[in-house]
C-alpha positions as CSV (number, residue, x, y, z in Angstrom):
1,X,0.0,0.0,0.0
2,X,1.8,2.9,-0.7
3,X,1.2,6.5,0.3
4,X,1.3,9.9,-1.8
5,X,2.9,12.4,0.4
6,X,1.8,16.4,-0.8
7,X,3.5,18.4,2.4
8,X,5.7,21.0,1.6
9,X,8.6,18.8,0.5
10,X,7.0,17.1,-2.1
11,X,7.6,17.6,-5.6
12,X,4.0,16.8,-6.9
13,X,2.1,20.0,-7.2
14,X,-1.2,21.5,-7.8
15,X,-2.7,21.5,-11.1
16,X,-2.3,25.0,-12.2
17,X,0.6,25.8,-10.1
18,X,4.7,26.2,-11.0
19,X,7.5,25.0,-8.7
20,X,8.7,27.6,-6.3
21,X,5.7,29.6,-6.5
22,X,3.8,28.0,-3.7
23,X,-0.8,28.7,-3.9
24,X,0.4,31.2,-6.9
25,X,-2.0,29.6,-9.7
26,X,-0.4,30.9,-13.0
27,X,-3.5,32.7,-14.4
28,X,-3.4,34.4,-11.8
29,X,0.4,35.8,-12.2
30,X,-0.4,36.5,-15.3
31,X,-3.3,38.8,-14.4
32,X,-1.1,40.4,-12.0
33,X,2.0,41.4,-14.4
34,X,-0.6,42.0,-17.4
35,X,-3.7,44.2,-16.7
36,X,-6.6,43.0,-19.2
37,X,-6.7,46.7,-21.9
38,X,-10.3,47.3,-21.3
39,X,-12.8,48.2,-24.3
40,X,-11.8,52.3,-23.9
41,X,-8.0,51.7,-23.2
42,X,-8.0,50.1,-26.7
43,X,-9.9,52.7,-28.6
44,X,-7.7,55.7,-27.0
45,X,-4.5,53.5,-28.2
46,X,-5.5,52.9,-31.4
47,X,-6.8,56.9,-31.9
48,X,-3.2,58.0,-30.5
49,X,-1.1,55.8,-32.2
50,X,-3.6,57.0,-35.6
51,X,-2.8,60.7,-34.7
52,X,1.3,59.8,-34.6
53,X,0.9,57.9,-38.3
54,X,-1.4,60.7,-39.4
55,X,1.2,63.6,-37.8
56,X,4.2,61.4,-38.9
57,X,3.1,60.9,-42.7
58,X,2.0,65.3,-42.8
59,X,5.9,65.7,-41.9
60,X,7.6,63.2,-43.9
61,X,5.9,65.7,-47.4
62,X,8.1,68.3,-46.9
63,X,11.1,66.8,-45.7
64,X,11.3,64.1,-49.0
65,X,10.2,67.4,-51.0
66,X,13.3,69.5,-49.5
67,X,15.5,66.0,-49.8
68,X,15.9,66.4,-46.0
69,X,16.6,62.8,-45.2
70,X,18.4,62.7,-42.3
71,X,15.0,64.0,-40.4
72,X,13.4,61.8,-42.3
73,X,15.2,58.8,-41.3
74,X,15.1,60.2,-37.6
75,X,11.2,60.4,-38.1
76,X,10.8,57.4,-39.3
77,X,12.9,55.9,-36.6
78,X,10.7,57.9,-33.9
79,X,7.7,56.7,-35.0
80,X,8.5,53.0,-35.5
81,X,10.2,53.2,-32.1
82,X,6.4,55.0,-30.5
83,X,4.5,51.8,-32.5
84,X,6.5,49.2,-31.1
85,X,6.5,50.3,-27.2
86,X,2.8,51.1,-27.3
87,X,2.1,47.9,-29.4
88,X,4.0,45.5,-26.8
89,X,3.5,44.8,-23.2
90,X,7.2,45.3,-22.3
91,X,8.8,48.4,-21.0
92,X,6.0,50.6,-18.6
93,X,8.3,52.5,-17.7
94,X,8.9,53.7,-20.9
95,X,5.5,54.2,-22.1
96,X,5.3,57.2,-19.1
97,X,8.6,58.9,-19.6
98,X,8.9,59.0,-23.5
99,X,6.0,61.6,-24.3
100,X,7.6,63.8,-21.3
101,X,10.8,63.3,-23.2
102,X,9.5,64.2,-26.8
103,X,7.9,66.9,-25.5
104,X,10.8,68.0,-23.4
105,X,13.5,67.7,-26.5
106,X,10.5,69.6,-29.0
107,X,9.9,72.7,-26.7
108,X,12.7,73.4,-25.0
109,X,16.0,71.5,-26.4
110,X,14.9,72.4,-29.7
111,X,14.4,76.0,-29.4
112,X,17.6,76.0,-27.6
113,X,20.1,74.4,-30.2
114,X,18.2,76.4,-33.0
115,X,18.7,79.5,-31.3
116,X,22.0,78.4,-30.9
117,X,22.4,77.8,-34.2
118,X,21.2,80.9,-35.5
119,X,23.8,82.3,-33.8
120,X,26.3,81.7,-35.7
121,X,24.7,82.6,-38.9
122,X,23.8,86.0,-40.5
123,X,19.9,84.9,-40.9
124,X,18.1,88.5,-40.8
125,X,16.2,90.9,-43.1
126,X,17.7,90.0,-46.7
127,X,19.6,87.0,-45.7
128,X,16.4,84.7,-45.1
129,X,17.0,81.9,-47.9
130,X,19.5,80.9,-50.2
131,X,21.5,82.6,-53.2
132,X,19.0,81.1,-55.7
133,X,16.3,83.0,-53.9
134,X,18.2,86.1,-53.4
135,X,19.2,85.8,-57.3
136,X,15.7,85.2,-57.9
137,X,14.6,88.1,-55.8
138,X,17.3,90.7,-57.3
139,X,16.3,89.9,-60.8
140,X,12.4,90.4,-60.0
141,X,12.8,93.3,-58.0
142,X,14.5,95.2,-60.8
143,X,11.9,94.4,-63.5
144,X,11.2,97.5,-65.3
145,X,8.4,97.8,-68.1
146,X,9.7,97.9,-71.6
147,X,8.9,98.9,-75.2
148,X,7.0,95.6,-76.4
149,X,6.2,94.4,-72.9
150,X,3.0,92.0,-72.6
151,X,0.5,93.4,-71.5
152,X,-2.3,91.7,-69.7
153,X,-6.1,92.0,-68.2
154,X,-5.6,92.4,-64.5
155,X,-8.0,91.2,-61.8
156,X,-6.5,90.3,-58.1
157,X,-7.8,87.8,-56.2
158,X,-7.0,85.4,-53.4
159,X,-7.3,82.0,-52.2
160,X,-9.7,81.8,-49.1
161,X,-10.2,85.1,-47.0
162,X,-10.4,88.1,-49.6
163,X,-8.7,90.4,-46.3
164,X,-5.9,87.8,-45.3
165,X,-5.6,85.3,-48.1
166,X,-2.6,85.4,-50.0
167,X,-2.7,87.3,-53.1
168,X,-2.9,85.8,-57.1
169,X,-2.6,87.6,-60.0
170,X,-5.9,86.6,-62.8
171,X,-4.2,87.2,-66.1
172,X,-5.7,87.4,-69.8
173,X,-3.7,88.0,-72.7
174,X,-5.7,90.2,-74.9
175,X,-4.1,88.9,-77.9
176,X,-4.5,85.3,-77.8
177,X,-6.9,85.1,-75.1
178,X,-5.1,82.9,-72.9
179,X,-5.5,82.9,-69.1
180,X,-3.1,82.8,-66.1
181,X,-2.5,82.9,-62.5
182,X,0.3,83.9,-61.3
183,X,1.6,84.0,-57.2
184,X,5.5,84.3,-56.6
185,X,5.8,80.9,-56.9
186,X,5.5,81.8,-60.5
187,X,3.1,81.7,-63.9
188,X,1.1,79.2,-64.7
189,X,-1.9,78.5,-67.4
190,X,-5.4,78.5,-66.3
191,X,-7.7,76.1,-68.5
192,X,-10.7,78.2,-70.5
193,X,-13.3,76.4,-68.7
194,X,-12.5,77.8,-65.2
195,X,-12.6,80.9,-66.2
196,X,-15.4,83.4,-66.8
197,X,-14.1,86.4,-69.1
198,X,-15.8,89.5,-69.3
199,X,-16.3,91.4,-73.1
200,X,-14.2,93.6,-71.9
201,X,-11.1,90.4,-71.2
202,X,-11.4,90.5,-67.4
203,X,-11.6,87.8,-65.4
204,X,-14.9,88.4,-63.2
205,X,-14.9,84.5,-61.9
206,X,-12.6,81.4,-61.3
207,X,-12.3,78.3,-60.1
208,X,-10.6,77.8,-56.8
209,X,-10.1,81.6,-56.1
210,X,-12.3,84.4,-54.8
211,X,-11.8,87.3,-57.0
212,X,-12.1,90.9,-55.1
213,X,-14.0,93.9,-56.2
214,X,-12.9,97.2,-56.3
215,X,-13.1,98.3,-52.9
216,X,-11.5,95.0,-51.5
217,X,-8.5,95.1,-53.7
218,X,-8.1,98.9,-52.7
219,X,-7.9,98.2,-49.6
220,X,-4.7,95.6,-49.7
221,X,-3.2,98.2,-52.7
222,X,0.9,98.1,-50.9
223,X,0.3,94.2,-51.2
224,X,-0.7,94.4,-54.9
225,X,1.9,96.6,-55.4
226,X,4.9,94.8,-53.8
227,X,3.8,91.3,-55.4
228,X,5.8,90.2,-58.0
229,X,5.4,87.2,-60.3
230,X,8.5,85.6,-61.9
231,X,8.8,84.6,-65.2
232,X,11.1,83.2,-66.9
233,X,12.1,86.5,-69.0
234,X,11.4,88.6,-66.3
235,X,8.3,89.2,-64.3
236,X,5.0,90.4,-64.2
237,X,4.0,93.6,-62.1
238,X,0.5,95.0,-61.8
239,X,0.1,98.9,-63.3
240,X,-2.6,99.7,-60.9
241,X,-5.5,97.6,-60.0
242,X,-6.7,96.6,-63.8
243,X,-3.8,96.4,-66.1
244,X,-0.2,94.3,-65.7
245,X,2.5,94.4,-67.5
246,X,5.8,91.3,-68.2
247,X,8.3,93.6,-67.7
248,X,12.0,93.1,-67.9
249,X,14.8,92.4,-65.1
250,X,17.5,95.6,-65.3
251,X,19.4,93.6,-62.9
252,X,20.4,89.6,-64.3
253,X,23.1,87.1,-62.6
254,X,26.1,86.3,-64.4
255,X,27.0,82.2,-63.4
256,X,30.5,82.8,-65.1
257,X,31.5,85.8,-62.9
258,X,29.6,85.0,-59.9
259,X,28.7,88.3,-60.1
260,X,25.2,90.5,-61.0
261,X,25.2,93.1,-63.4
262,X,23.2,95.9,-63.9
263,X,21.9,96.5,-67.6
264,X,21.4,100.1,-67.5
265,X,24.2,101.4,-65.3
266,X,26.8,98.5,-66.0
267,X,27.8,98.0,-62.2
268,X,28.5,94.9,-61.3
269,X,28.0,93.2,-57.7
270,X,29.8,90.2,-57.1
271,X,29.3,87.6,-54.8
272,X,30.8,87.1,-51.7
273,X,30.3,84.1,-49.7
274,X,31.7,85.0,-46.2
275,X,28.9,87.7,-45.7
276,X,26.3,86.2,-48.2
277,X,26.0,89.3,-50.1
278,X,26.5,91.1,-53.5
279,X,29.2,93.6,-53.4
280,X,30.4,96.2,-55.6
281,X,33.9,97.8,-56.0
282,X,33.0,100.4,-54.0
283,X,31.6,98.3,-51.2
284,X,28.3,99.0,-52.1
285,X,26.0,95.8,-51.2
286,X,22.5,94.8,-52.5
287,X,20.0,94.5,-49.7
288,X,19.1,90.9,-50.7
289,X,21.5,88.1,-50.0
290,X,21.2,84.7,-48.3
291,X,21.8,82.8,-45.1
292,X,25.6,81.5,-44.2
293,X,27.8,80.5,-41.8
294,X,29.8,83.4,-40.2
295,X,31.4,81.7,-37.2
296,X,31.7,83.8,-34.3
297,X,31.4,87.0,-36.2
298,X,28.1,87.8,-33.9
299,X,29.7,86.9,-30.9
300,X,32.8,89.2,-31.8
301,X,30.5,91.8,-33.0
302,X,29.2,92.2,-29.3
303,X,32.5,92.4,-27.5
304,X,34.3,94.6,-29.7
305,X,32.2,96.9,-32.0
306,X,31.5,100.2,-30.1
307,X,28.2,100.9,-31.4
308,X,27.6,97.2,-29.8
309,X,29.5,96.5,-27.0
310,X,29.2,99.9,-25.6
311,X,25.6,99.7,-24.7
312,X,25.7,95.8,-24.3
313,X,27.7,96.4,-21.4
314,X,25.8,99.3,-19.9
315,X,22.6,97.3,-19.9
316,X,24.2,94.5,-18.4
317,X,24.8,96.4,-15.0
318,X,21.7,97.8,-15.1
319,X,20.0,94.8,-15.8
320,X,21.5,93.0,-12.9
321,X,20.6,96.2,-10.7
322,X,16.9,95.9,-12.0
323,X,16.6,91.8,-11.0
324,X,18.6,92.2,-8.1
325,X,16.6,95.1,-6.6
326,X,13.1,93.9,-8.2
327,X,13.8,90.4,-6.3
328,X,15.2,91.6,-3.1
329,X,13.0,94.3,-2.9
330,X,9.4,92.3,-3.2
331,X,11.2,89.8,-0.8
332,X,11.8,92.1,2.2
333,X,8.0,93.6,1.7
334,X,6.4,90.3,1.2
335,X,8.6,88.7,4.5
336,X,7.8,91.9,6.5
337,X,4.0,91.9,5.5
338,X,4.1,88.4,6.1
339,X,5.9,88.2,9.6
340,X,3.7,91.1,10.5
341,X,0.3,89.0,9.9
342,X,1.8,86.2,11.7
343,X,2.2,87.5,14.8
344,X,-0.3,85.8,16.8
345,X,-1.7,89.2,18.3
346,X,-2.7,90.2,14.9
347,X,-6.5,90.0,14.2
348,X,-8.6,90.3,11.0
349,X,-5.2,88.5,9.2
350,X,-7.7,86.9,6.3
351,X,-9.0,89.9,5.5
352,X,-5.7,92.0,5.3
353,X,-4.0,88.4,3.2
354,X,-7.2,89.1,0.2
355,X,-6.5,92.9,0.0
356,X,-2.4,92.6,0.1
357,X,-2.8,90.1,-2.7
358,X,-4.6,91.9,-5.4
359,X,-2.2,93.3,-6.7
360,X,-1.2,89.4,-7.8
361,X,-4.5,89.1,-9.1
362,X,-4.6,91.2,-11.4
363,X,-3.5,91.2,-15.2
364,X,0.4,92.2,-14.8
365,X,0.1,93.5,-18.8
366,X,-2.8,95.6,-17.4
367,X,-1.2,96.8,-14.5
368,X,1.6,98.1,-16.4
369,X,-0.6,100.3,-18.7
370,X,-1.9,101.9,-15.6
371,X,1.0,102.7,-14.0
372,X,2.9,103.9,-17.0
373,X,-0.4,106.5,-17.3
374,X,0.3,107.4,-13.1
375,X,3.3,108.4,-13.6
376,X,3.1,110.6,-16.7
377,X,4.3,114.4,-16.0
378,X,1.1,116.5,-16.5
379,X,-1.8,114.4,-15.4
380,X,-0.4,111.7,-13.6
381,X,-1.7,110.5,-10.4
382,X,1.4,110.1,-8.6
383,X,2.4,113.7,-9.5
384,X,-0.8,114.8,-9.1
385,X,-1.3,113.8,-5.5
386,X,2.1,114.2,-3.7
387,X,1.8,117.9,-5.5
388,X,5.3,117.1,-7.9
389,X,6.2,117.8,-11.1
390,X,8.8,115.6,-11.8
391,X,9.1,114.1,-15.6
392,X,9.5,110.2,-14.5
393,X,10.4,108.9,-18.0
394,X,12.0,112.0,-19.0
395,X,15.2,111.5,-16.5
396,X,17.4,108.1,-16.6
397,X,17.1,107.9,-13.0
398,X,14.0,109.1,-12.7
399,X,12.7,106.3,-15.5
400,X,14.5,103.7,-13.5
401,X,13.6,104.4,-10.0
402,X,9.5,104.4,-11.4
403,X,10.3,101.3,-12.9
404,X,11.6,99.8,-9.8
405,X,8.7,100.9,-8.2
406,X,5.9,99.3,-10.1
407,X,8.1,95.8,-9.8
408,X,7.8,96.2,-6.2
409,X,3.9,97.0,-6.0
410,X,3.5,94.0,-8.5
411,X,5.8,91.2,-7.2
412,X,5.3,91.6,-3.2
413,X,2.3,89.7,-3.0
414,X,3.8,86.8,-4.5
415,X,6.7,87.0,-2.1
416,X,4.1,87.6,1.0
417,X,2.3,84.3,0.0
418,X,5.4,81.9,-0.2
419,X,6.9,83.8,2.8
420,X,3.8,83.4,4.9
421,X,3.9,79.4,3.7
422,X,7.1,79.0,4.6
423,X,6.4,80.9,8.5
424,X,3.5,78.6,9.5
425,X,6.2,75.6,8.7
426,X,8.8,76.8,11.4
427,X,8.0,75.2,14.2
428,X,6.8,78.2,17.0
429,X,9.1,76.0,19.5
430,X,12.2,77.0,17.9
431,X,11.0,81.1,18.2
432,X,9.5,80.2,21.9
433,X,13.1,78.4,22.8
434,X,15.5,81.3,22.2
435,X,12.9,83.9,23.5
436,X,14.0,81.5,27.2
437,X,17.1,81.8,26.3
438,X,17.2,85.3,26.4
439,X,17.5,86.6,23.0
440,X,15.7,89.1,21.5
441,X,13.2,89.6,18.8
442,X,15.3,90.6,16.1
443,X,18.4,88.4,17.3
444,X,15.5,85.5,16.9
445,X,14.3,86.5,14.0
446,X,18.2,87.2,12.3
447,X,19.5,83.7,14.1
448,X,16.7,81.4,13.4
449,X,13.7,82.4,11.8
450,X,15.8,84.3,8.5
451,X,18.3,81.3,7.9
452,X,14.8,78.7,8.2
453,X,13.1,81.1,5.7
454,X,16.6,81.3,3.0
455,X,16.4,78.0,3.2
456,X,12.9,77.3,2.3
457,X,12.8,80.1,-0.3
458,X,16.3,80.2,-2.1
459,X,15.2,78.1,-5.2
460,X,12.1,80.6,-5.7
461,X,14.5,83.8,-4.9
462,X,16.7,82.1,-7.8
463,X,13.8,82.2,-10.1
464,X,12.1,85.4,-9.7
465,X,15.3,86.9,-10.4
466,X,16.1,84.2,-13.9
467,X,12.4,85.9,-14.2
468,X,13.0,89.6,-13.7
469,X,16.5,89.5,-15.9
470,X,14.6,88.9,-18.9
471,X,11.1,90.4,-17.7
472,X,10.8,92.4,-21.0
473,X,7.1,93.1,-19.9
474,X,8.0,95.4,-17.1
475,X,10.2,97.5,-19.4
476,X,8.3,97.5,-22.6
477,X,5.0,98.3,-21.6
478,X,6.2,101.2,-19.4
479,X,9.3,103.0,-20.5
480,X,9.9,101.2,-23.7
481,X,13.4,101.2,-22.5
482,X,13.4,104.9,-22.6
483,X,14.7,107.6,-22.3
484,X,17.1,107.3,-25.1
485,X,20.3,109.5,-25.7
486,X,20.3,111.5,-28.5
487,X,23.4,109.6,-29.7
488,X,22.1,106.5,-29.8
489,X,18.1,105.7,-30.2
490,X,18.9,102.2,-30.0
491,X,19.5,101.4,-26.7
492,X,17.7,103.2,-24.0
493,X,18.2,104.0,-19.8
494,X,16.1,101.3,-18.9
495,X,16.9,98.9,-21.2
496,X,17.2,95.4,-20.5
497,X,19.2,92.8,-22.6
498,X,16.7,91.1,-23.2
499,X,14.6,94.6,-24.4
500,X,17.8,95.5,-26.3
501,X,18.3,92.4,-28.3
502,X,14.0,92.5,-29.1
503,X,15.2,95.7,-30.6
504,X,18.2,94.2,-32.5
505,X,15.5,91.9,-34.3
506,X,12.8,93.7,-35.3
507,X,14.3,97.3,-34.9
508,X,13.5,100.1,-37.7
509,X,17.0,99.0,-39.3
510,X,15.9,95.2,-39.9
511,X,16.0,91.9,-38.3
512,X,19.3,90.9,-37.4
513,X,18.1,87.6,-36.0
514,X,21.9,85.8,-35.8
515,X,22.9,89.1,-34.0
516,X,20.3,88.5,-31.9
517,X,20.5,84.9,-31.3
518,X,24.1,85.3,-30.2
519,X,23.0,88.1,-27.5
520,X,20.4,86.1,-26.0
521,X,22.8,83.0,-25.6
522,X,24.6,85.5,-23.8
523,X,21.8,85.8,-21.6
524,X,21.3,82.5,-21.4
525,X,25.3,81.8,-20.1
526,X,24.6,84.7,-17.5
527,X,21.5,83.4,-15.5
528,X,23.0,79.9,-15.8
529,X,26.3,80.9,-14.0
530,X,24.3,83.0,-11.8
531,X,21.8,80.4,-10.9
532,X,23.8,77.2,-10.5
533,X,26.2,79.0,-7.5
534,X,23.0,80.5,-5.9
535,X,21.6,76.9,-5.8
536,X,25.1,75.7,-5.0
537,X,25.5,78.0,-1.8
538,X,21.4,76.7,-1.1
539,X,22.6,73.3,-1.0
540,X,25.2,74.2,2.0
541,X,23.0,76.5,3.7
542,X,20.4,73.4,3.8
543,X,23.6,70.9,5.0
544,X,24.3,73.8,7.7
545,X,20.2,73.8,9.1
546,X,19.2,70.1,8.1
């Protein structure tokens, strides 16, 4: 008679069960390490994994069009790597860190290396694409109507919205009758059938376009007049709202000499490749040319050209003065308004906390507009009240101070609300223990309260002043960066970097957006150094207290 032993020794085992995995029955691992997708879970994969094909195959046009294929084989890569995680049940991790990650790399690395980038380049007004654009450009530019010119039936119209949409030029030959668009992409025939000609040889309708009347196309007249149409003899020009004319380029490119050449005048303009620019003998240079490389011709530019560096490093102090004192000054209001409420003999504390923060409240943008109007000379309120007459925006000091002043009214209620956080979590034991031991208030407050606050608040100090060194709000929409010298209207009293490179870009004298580029990674350097030892010199003041 034998016997079948099953204690916990033997090696005969449940159906349904695994060795070493003891009342573990294996559906019920599986369950555990693969959560059953539900009905909804499936239908939200399969629409975001649709949108990444959809968004994938709109980007991979232009790229194979432009014979990018590097980002095309990253693309592909990127979305084939998205299929496979979401498609398999390996990796959870992963599936919650990548989008972070692509989103991460696609708002803020990429801005940053193509900033970077356009650094070291001269990209700006007239140096936007290549040299067949800016050949292209120079030629049409200079067309000029001619004895024998075609002449054509004119009527302007646009595709989509007849106030925004871009512009097309409806053509009829009067001769042969043929029809034509034309955009600055270029000419191109229009079938008969689309069209519906007038006796007079306008076109009055099309297919695919909205044609304007009168009073529409009067109203976008500079557009008209500044759209060209290239052709390949020259291009086409409108001669006032009804009549255009194929005129004829004065200015052609010369692929033998490298060079353009004027028709009329005979002055030649040759290329040159370090700048990206036609130049004559006499250093005359065409105002198009196209986007290069120029090194760290930017970056020198700054340091060493007077009209640059001069004022670069001017704003510089004062822009460290203005986040300095806009930072520490909020701070000491906000911690004394804040230490004052917290005094436990203070009553009516909520209501004073909702009226100090209003001012937080309140649109900033809006803010500024009134205060710029309170401190203007003849009607101002601030003037008006204290009985001055002092010209606040008309002084550099003046300008300054005012503008240090609104920061403070704006950013002390932020300060009072983290400050007042950062009081209730101090133990009232620590306070209570050095009152015994016979120090007073403000030794307290300067031995234990103020190192307990630094501590708590030194990574928010750090960014309101990263904040306030590039707040271009605060100067823009109150001074403008004013007053200016009369020696220089490009760089104002109050100007910050970050309000002197805005004007670099889109100042009256053009974009300079390399020029630009390379000041703001200046900027960039700055607050990095500057934050990294603040939080360095956190870190040990937290080692010192912890």
């Amino acid at each position: 008679m034998s016997t079948s032993l099953s204690g916990p020794g033997s090696a005969e085992q449940a159906p349904g069960r695994e060795p070493g995995r003891r009342g573990l029955p294996r559906t019920s691992r599986t369950a555990r390490n693969h959560a059953p997708i539900t009905a909804t879970g499936l239908v939200v994969k399969v629409v975001l994994l649709g949108l990444v094909a959809g968004i994938a195959i709109w980007a991979a046009f232009p790229l194979v069009e432009a014979e990018h294929w590097v980002g095309l084989g990253i693309l592909a890569a990127t979305t084939a790597g998205l299929f496979y995680l979401y498609l398999t049940r390996r990796h959870i991790p992963a599936k919650y860190l990548v989008p972070g990650t692509l989103f991460l790399i696609a708002f803020q690395v990429f801005p940053v290396l193509y900033t970077a980038s356009t650094a070291f380049t001269n990209f700006g007004d007239g140096h936007r694409g290549s040299k067949d654009d800016a050949i292209v450009a120079i030629q049409t530019s200079s067309v000029q109507q001619v004895p024998g010119s075609t002449e054509y039936s004119l009527s302007i119209a646009t595709k989509g919205d007849p106030a925004t949409g871009a512009l097309v030029f409806l053509l009829s030959d009067p001769k042969t009758r043929e029809v034509f668009a034309g955009d600055a992409e270029g000419l191109r025939k229009l079938d008969a059938g689309d069209v519906t000609v007038s006796p007079t040889g306008k076109i009055t309708d099309a297919a695919g376009f909205t044609v304007l009347n009168f009073g529409q196309a009067s109203g976008r007249s500079k557009d008209i007049t500044d759209l060209v149409v290239p052709t390949a003899g020259g291009a086409v020009r409108s001669n006032g709202l009804s009549r255009a004319y194929e005129g004829k380029a004065v200015r052609a490119y010369d692929a033998g000499c490298d060079c353009v050449k004027d028709s009329e005048t005979g002055k030649t303009w040759t290329a040159d490749p370090a700048t990206g620019s036609f130049v004559a003998d006499d250093g005359e240079r065409l105002t198009q040319g196209w986007k290069v490389n120029v090194g760290l011709k930017n970056f020198s530019r700054v340091l060493t050209d007077p009209n640059i560096s001069g004022p670069f490093f001017g704003t510089l102090l004062w822009n460290f003065a203005f986040a300095i004192g806009s930072t520490g000054l909020t701070f000491l209001l906000g911690m004394a308004i804040a230490l004052a409420l917290h005094s436990p003999r203070m009553r009516g504390t909520n209501f004073y906390r909702v009226l100090l923060i209003l001012p937080y409240a309140m649109p900033s943008f809006a803010m500024l507009l009134v205060w710029r109007d309170m401190f203007n000379t003849d009607f101002g309120l601030v003037n008006n009240l204290f009985g001055l007459g002092v010209d606040w925006f008309g002084g550099a000091w003046t300008a300054r101070l005012a503008v240090l002043l609104v920061q403070l009214w704006l950013g002390y209620p932020y300060m009072f609300l983290v400050a007042t956080g950062a009081l209730q979590a101090i133990p009232r034991e620590l306070t209570e223990a050095s009152s015994v031991d016979g120090a007073s208030p403000w030794q307290s407050f300067r031995s234990v309260t103020l190192p307990l606050l630094l501590v708590a608040l030194s990574p928010l100090l750090i960014a309101s002043f990263a904040y306030n060194f590039n707040n271009i709000n605060a100067i823009w929409l109150t001074t403008e960066g004013g007053p200016f010298p009369a020696d220089n209207p490009t760089n104002g009293a109050t100007d910050l970097l970050i309000t002197y490179t805005y004007r670099l870009a889109f100042g009256a004298q053009g974009a300079e957006f390399g020029m630009a580029a390379a000041v703001s990674l200046f900027i960039f350097a700055i607050v990095a150094t500057v934050s990294a030892i603040s939080f360095r010199r956190t870190r040990k003041q937290e080692e010192v207290y912890s």
